[in-house]
N, C-alpha and C positions, 0 to 999 in steps of 0.2 A: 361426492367428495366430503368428506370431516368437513367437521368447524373449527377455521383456523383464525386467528386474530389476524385482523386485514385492519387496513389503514385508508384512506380516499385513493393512494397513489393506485391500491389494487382495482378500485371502484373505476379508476379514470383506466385505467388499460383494458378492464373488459367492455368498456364502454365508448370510448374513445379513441385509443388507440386507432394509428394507421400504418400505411406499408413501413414506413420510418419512425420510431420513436425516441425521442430526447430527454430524459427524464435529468432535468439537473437539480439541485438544493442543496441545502447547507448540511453540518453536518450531524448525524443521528434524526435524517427525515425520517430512515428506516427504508429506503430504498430497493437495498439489496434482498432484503426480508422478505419486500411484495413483489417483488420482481419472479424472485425464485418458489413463490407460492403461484405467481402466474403462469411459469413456466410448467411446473408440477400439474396444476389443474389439464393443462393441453394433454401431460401426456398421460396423465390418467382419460382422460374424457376425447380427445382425439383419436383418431384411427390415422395408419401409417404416417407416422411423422417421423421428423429428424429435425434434434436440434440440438444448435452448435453454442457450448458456454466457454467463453475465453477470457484471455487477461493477455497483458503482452509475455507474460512468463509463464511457464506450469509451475513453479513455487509459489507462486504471489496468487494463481489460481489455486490451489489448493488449500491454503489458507484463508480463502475468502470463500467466494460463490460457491465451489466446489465441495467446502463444509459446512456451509448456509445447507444448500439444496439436501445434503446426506442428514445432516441432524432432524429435517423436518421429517424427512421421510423415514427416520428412523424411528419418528414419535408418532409417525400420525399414519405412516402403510407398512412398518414392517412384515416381512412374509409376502409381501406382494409384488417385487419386482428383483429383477437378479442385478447383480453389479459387479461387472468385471473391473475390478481395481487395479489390476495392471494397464488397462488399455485405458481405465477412467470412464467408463460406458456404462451407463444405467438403461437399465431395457424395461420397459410394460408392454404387452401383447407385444404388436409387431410397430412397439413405438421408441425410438433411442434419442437417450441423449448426453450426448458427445463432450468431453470436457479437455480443449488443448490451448494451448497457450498459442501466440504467435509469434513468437521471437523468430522464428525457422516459418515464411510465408507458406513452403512446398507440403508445410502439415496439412493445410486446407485446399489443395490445388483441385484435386481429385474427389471433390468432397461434392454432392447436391444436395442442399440444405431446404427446409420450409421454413426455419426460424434461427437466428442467431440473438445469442443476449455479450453483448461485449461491457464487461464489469471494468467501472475506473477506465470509461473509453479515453478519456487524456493523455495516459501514459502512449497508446496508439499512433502511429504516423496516419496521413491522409491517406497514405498508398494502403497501410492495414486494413482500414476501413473500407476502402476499396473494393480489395479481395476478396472480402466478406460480402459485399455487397453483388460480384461477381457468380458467387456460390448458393441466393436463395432461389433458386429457378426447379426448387422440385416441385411436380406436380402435385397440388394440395387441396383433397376434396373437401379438408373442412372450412374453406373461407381462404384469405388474404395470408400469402408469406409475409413476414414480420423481421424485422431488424431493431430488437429494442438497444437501446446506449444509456448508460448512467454515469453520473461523475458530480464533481463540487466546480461550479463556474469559476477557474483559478484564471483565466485571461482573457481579455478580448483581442487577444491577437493571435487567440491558437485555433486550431482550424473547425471547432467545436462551436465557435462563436460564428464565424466569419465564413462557414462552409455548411452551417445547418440553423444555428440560432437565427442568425437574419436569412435565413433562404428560405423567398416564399412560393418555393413549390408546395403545391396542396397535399403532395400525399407525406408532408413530413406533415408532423404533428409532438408536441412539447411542451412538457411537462413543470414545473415548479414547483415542490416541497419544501416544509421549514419544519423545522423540528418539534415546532410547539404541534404539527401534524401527526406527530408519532405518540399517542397516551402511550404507550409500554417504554417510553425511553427512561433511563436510569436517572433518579432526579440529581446526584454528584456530578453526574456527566452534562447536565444542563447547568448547573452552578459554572464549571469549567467553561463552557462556554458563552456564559453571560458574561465573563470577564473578559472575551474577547475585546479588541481595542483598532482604530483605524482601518485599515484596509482586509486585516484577518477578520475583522466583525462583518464588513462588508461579504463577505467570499463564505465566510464559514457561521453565521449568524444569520446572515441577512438573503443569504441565497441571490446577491447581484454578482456578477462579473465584476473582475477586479483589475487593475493594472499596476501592478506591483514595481516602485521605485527604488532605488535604492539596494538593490541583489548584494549579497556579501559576495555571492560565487555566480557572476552574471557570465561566464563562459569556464565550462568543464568538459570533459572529453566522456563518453561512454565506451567502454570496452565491451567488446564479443568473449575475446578472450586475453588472460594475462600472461605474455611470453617469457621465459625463461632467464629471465634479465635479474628476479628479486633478490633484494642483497639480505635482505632481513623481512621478518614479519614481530606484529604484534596484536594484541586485539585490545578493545577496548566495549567498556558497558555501563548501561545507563540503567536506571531502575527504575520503572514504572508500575502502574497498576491500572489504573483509569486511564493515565496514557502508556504509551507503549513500552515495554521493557525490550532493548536494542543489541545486541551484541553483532561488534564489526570489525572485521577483518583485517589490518592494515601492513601492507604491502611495499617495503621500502623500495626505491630505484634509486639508482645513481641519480636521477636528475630532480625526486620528489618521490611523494607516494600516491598508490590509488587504495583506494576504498570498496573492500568486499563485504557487504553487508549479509549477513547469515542469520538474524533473528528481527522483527520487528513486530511485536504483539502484545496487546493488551490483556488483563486479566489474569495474569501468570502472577500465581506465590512465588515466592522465594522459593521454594521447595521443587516448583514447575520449573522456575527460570533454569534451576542450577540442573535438573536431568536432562531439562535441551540441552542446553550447555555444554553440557557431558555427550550428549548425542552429538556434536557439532563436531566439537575439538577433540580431537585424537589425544586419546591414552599416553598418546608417547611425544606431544606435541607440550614442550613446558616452554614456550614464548611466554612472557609474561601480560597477564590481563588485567587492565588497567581501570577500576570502579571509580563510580560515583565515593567522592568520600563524604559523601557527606550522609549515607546511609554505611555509618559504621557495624551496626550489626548484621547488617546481609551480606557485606563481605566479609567478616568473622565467619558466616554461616556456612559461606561458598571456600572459607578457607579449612573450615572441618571437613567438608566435603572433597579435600584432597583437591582444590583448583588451584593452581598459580596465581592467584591475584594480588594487586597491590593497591596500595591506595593513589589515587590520579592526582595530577596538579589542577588545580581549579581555577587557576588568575585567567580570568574569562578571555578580556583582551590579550597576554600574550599568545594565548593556544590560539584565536581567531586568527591572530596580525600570521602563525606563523602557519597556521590551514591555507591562510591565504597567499604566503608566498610558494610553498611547497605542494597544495596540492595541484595533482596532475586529474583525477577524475575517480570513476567509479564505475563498477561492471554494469553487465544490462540486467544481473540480475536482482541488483541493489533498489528494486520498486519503491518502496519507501523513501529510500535515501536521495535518490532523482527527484522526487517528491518536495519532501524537504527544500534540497537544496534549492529549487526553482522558485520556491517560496522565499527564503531564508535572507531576510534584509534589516539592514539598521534602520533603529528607529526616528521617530522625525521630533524635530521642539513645534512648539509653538507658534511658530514661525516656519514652519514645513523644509525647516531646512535640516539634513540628516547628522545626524548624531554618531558617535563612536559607536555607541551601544546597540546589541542588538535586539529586535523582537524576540522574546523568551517565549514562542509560541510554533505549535510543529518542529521541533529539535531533536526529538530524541535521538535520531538516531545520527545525527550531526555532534551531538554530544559525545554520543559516545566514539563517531570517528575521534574528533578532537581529544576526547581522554588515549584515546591508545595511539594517536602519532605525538600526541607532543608530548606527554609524558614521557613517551619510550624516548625520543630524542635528547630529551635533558638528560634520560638515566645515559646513556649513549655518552652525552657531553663528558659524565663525570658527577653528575649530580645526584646522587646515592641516597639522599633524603627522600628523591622522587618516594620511593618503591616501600616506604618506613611505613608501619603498622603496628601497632601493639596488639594482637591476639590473645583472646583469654583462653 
């Protein structure tokens, strides 16, 4: 195998590792990185294997683990192993490995697996983990089937804490990463999160389990799918770079809206954002899409680019007070955004008693819900300023 920059987390999995593995930390351990370098090593250097890389989505996987694993192999074995991209299957000899989401269980029913990696195992129910867990029974001459898990410890009441962190059966085995474990981590993205603060420092810093008070949206609904009820849409976007740049979906009803999240990633120019963008929303879809105003030159940018954009309302507390009376939820395949949300709480005084205001911290893509319902609503109202721009 090349020489790949490895981390301890890779040290501790060929070393350590057993039948169950828990690899939790804060965030930018770099996790995903050595995970999918461990992976790669098996099916280079293994004989007849199969293994299984998931997320609760195939969009959320393919943005992560799935372009982890392709980018390394693209630097470090091209010419060496074939990849059917339609089916998501990487082949070496007679070694495969498998890339499906689990939103649909019956994708893995029929499956005998010798290793599964479940990326961002949190978003997962008990029963998911389950059925993976059902499926590692292939015969494996090179040693011990394997179930690794990765994730940021976001509660001690989710089944990750309470169904493996404290469970002392011996053949799990659990891992802890913190960032300053990662030398290749980006030094801006460590700035960012040194400013963490209270409970996000805890969970995303500090790599403890957290128990998050105070929720804005401490009960919301997830959709399969959205029936034929919508009276209106609009979208709405937020600008990031170091964090995630968001474009989302929103779905009026007669009784509220839900929330279809269609982008959440970091890294993207201006120049990136606006061809997603463009890959997203239909040619012939002119709902109006509701920016960040307070980066007036990228939506100048995105409005040379032929997009509907407008500039959003930004009075923080009204858009929350009225997310909060009107929204109804968000689809399953809004990863991010579920994310967020179950995060997403006001902050405390000094006196630990909670505040209007909220943590300015993991929003993006809540931002940008909030810029395209409540924006769109006041234009709705009659409020015509909403949508006002100067364009050079």
């Amino acid at each position: 195998m090349k020489t790949i920059k490895a981390t301890p987390i890779l040290n501790w999995l060929l070393n350590e590792s057993k039948r169950i593995n828990f690899l939790y930390g804060s965030a930018g351990s770099g996790k995903t990185m050595q995970i999918a370098i461990y992976f790669i090593k098996k099916l280079y250097e293994e004989n007849d294997i199969r293994i299984l890389v998931s997320r609760k989505t195939t969009p959320s996987l393919r943005l992560t683990a799935y372009r982890v694993v392709l980018e390394i192999l693209d630097k470090y074995f091209a010419g060496t192993y074939f990849h059917n991209k339609t089916e998501m299957i990487i082949t070496h000899r007679n070694n495969e490995m498998i890339f499906k989401g689990l939103d649909d269980p019956a994708k893995i029913r029929s499956m005998d697996l010798n290793y599964a990696w479940l990326n961002e195992v949190t978003e997962l129910t008990f029963e998911d983990y389950q059925q993976v867990l059902l499926r590692i029974r292939r015969y494996n001459k090179n040693g011990i089937n394997q179930v690794v898990m990765d994730t940021n410890p976001i509660s001690i009441f989710h089944w990750t804490y309470t169904d493996i962190y404290t469970n002392p059966d011996p053949s799990i085995a659990i891992n802890k990463s913190l960032w300053s474990d990662n030398p290749f981590l980006d030094p801006t993205y460590i700035e960012e999160l040194k400013k963490l603060t209270g409970n996000y420092k805890k969970i995303f810093f500090d790599a403890e389990f957290g128990m998050l008070e105070g929720l804005v949206f401490p009960n919301f609904t997830i959709y399969e799918k959205v029936f034929d009820t919508v009276k209106d849409h609009s979208w709405g976007v937020d600008f990031g770079y170091i964090h995630k740049s968001s474009l989302v979906k929103i779905l009026f009803l007669e009784s509220g809206f839900i929330a279809d999240e269609k982008l959440a990633e970091s890294g993207l120019t201006n120049t990136a954002l606006i061809e997603r963008v463009k890959e997203i929303i239909p040619s012939d879809d002119q709902a109006p899409i509701y920016c960040d105003s307070a980066e007036p030159d990228r939506i100048n940018e995105m409005y040379n680019a032929d997009l509907n954009v407008h500039k959003a309302r930004k009075d923080i507390k009204s858009g929350i007070d009225y997310c909060i009376q009107n929204f109804l939820g968000c689809t399953n395949s809004s990863i991010n955004l579920i994310r967020e949300l179950r995060m997403y709480s006001f902050q405390k005084n000094q006196m630990n008693e909670l505040m209007p205001e909220t943590v300015k911290k993991f929003d993006d893509s809540i931002c940008a819900m909030r810029y395209g319902a409540y924006s769109h609503s006041l234009q709705n109202m009659g409020y015509s300023h909403v949508a006002e721009f100067n364009f050079r």
